[in-house]
C-alpha positions in Angstrom: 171.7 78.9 100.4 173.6 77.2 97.3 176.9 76.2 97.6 178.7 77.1 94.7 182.1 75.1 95.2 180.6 71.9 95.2 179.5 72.4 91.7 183.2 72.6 90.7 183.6 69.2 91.8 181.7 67.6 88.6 182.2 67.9 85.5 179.8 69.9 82.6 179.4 66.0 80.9 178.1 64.9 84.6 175.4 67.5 83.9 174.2 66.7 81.0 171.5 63.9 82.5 169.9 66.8 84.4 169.9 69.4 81.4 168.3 70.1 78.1 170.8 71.2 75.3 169.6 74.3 75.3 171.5 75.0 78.4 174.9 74.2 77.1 176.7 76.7 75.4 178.0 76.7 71.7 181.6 74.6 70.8 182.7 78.5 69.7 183.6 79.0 73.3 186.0 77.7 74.7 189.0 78.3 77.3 192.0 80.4 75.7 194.8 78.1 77.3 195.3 75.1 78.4 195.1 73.0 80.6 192.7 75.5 82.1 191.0 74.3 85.6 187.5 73.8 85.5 185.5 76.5 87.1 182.3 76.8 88.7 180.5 79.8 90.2 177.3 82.2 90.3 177.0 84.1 86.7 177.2 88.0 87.0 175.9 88.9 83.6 177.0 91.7 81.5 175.6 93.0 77.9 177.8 95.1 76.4 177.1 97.6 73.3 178.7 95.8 70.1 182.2 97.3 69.7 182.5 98.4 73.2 183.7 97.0 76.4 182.4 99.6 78.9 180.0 97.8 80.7 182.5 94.6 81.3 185.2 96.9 82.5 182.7 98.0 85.7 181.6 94.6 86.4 184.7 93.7 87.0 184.6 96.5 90.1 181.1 94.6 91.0 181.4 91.3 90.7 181.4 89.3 94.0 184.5 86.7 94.8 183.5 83.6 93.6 181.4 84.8 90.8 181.5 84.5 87.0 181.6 87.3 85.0 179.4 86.0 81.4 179.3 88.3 79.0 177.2 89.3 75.5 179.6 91.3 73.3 177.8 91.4 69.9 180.7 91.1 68.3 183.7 89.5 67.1 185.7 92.5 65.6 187.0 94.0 69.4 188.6 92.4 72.4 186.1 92.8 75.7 189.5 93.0 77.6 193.2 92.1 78.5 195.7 91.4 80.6 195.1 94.5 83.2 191.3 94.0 83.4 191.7 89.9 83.8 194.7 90.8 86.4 191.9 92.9 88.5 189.5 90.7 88.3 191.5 87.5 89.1 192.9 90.1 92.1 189.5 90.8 93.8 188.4 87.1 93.5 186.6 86.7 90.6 186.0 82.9 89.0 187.2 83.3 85.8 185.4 85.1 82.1 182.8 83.7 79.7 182.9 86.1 77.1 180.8 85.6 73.8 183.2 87.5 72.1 187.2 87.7 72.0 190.1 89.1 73.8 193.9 90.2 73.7 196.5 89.9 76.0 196.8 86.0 76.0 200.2 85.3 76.6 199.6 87.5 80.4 196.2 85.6 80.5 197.9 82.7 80.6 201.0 83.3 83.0 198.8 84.6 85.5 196.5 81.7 84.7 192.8 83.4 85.2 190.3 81.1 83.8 188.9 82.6 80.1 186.5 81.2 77.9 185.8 83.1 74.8 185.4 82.7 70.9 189.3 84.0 70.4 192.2 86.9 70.2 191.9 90.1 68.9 194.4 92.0 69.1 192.1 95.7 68.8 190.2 96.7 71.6 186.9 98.2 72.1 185.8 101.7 73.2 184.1 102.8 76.1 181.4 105.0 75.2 178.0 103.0 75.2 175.9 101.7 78.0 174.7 98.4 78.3 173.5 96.5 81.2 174.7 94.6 84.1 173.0 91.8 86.4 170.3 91.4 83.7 169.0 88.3 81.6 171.3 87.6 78.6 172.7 85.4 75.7 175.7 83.9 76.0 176.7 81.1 73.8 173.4 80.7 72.8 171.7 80.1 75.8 169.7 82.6 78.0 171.9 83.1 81.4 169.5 84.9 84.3 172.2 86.5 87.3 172.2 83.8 89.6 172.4 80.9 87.4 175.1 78.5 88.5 177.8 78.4 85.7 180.2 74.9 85.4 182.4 75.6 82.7 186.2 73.5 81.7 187.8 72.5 78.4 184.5 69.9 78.1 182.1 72.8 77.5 180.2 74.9 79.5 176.8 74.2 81.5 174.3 76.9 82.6 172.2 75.5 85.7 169.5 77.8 86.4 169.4 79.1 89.6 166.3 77.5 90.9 166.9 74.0 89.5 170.5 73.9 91.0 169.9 71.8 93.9 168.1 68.9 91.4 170.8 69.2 88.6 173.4 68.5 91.1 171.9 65.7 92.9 171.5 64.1 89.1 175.1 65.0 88.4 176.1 63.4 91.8 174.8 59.9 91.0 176.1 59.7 87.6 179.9 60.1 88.8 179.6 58.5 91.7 178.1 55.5 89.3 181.0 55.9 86.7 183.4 56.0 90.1 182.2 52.5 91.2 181.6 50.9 88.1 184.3 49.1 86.0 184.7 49.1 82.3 183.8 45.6 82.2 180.6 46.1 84.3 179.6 49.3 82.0 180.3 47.0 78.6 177.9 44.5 79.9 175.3 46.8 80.3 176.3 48.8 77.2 176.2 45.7 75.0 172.9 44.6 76.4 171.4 47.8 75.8 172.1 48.0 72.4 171.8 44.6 70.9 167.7 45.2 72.4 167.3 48.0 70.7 168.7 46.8 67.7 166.3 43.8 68.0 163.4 46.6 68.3 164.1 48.3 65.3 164.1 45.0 63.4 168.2 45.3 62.6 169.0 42.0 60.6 172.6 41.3 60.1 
């Protein structure tokens, strides 16, 4: 049994020594206020048909407490939702919204202060007309996000630890801040400076 919260407790850049890139989303999404807490949680994914929010509107009735609801939208031209649908989320305890897409509504976003990540505002919303899928393999940001995965998300970017390699990744991201927690400027210049004038001496750098 994984437990989420203590993933909150470090930051995406702490996970980056027990990542590959490919499991960091794009710099096009990003929170919609700030200062936005950082967020951490189990991904409930949903694909939605381009142009229509159906299928995010009934995972919002799905999604467990605790859980982040990441979202394909195909499309940049309709909001996936507003101020109503993050109010009802944010009221049966979901995480917060990753949403490769846009949405409207940002100034009640913001008062209520439910966590949203997403490529911007559009003021037009989308229709409700088209299945799609929910709790199913997608791509969000450009990386692939399985149900499950553990999502770590704050105005540094967001991380995408898959589910089975959770336990690992954290343990990584564990020693690196408690390193950068003991160690003092002085002691990480030091090292810093050493490490780089030897590799400068490898690749033959002459002044």
């Amino acid at each position: 049994m994984i437990d989420d919260a203590k993933f909150r407790e470090i930051s995406p850049t702490a996970y980056a020594d027990g990542l590959e890139r490919k499991q960091f989303m794009d710099i096009g999404i990003k929170e919609v206020w700030h200062p936005i807490p950082r967020i951490a949680g189990k991904a409930y994914t949903v694909k939605c048909h381009p142009g229509d929010n159906l299928m995010l509107h009934a995972a919002i009735y799905r999604a467990k407490p605790g859980e982040i609801i990441v979202v394909e939208s195909g499309t940049l031209d309709y909001a996936m939702s507003g101020g109503n649908v993050c109010g009802i989320a944010q009221k049966r305890g979901i995480a917060g919204f990753i949403v490769d897409g846009v949405i409207r509504d940002l100034a009640e976003v913001r008062e209520s202060k439910f966590p949203v990540f997403a490529r911007g505002i559009m003021p037009k919303p989308g229709v409700k007309q088209t299945l799609g899928t929910l709790n199913q393999p997608i791509s969000c940001g450009g990386v692939e996000v399985h149900p499950g995965d553990i999502v770590v998300a704050d105005e540094e970017g967001i991380a995408v630890i898959p589910h089975a390699k959770a336990d690992s990744v954290y343990q990584i991201a564990l020693a690196r801040t408690n390193k950068e927690t003991t160690e003092t400027l002085e002691q990480w210049e030091t090292q810093h400076r050493a490490k780089v004038e030897r590799i400068l001496q490898e690749k033959g750098f002459l002044e």
